[in-house]
N, C-alpha and C positions, 0 to 999 in steps of 0.2 A: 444565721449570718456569722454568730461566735463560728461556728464550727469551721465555717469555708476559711476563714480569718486565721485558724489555730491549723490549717490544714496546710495554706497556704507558707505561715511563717515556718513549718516542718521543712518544706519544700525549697525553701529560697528563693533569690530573685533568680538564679539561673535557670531552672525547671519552668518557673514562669515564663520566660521568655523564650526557651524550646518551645511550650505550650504554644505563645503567643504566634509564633514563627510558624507552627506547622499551622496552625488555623487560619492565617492569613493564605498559603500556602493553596492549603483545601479551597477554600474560597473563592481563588480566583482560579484555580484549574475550573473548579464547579462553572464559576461566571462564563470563562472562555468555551463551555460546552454547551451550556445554555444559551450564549449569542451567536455562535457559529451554528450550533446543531452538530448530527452526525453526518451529513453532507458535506459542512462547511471545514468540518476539520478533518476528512477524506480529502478534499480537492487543497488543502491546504498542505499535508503531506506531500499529495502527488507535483506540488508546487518546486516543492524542498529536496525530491528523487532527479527531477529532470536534468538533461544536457546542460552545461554550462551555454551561456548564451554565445552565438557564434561572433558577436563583434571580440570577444575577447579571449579570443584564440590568439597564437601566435601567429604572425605574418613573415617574420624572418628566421632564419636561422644562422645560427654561429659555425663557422668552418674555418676549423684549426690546420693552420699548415706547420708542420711537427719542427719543434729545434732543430736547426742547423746552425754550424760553425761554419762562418766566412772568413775568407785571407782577403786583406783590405789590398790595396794596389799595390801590386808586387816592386815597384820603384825603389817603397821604403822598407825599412827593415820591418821583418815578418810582424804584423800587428793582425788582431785574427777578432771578430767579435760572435758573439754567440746570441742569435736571433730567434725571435718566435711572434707568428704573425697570426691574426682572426680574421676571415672574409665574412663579412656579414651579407647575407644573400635571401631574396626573396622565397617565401616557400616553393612558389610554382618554379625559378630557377636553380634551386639548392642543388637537385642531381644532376643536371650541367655542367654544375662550378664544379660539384667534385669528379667528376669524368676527366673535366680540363686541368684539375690543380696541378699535374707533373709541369701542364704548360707553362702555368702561372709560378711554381716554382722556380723553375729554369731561368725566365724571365729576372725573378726578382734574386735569385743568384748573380747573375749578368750583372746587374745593375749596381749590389753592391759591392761586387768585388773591382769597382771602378773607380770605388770609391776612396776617398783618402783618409783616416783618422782626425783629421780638423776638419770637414765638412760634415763630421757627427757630431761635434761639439756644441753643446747648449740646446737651448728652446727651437732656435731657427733651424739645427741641424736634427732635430725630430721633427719637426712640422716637414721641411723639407725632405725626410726618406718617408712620413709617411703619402705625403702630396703624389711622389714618385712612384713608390711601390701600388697608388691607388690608380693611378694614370694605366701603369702595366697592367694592371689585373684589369681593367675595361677594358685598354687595348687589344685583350685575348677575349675576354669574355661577353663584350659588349657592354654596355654603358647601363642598360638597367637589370644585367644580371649581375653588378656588386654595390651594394649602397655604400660602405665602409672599409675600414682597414685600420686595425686593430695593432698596436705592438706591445706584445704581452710582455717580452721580456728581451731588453739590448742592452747586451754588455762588452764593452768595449776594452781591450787589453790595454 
């Protein structure tokens, strides 16, 4: 017992506790192969390889219609903003939307260049272009080929 004692104070507390660590370590891989078996830790693997489960796939996808510079209502003097929109769209109708986005473009060009530099203004005047721009994009695509409408980026001169 000297000796383990005299062996041990060579070693220090750190070495001990490596020790201790890797024997806990052993122990319980040991235990997990003994209650599972080698069956249980096959089917357990082939658990952990499998397809992700299909509820948590995606269901929609993002579709970007690229920046464009708009000329606000030509009345006033040149005011120009620079927009960038997302359709968020069901998988089963994603290649639809994007077949039709030159339409849905067009449309929401129309729309804003009707528009004035103080009907963009504040909270009510984004609720309001996105409300509008979401109306156009059903109006073209149908009503549950776009759940959303996104505005990535509005800058107003």
């Amino acid at each position: 017992m000297e000796k383990v004692k005299a062996q041990m104070a060579k070693l220090g507390p750190a070495a001990f506790g490596f020790l201790a660590f890797f024997t806990a370590v052993g122990s319980f891989a040991t235990g997990g192969y003994i209650s599972l078996g080698q069956e249980g830790l096959v089917e357990l693997a082939g658990k952990l390889r499998t397809e992700p489960d299909p509820a948590l796939r995606p269901t929609h996808e993002w579709i970007e219609i690229e920046k464009t510079i708009y000329q606000l209502d030509r009345r006033e003097d040149a005011k120009y903003v620079l927009a960038k929109f997302t359709l968020r769209a069901p998988i089963d109708s994603a290649e639809e939307v994007r077949r039709r986005l030159p339409e849905v473009e067009f449309a929401l060009q129309t729309y804003i260049r009707e528009l004035s530099s103080r009907e963009l203004q504040g909270a009510m005047g984004l609720y309001n272009l996105r409300n509008a721009c979401l109306f156009r994009a059903r109006r073209i695509l149908g009503r549950d080929a776009v759940d959303d409408i996104l505005i990535g980026e509005l800058l107003v001169e």
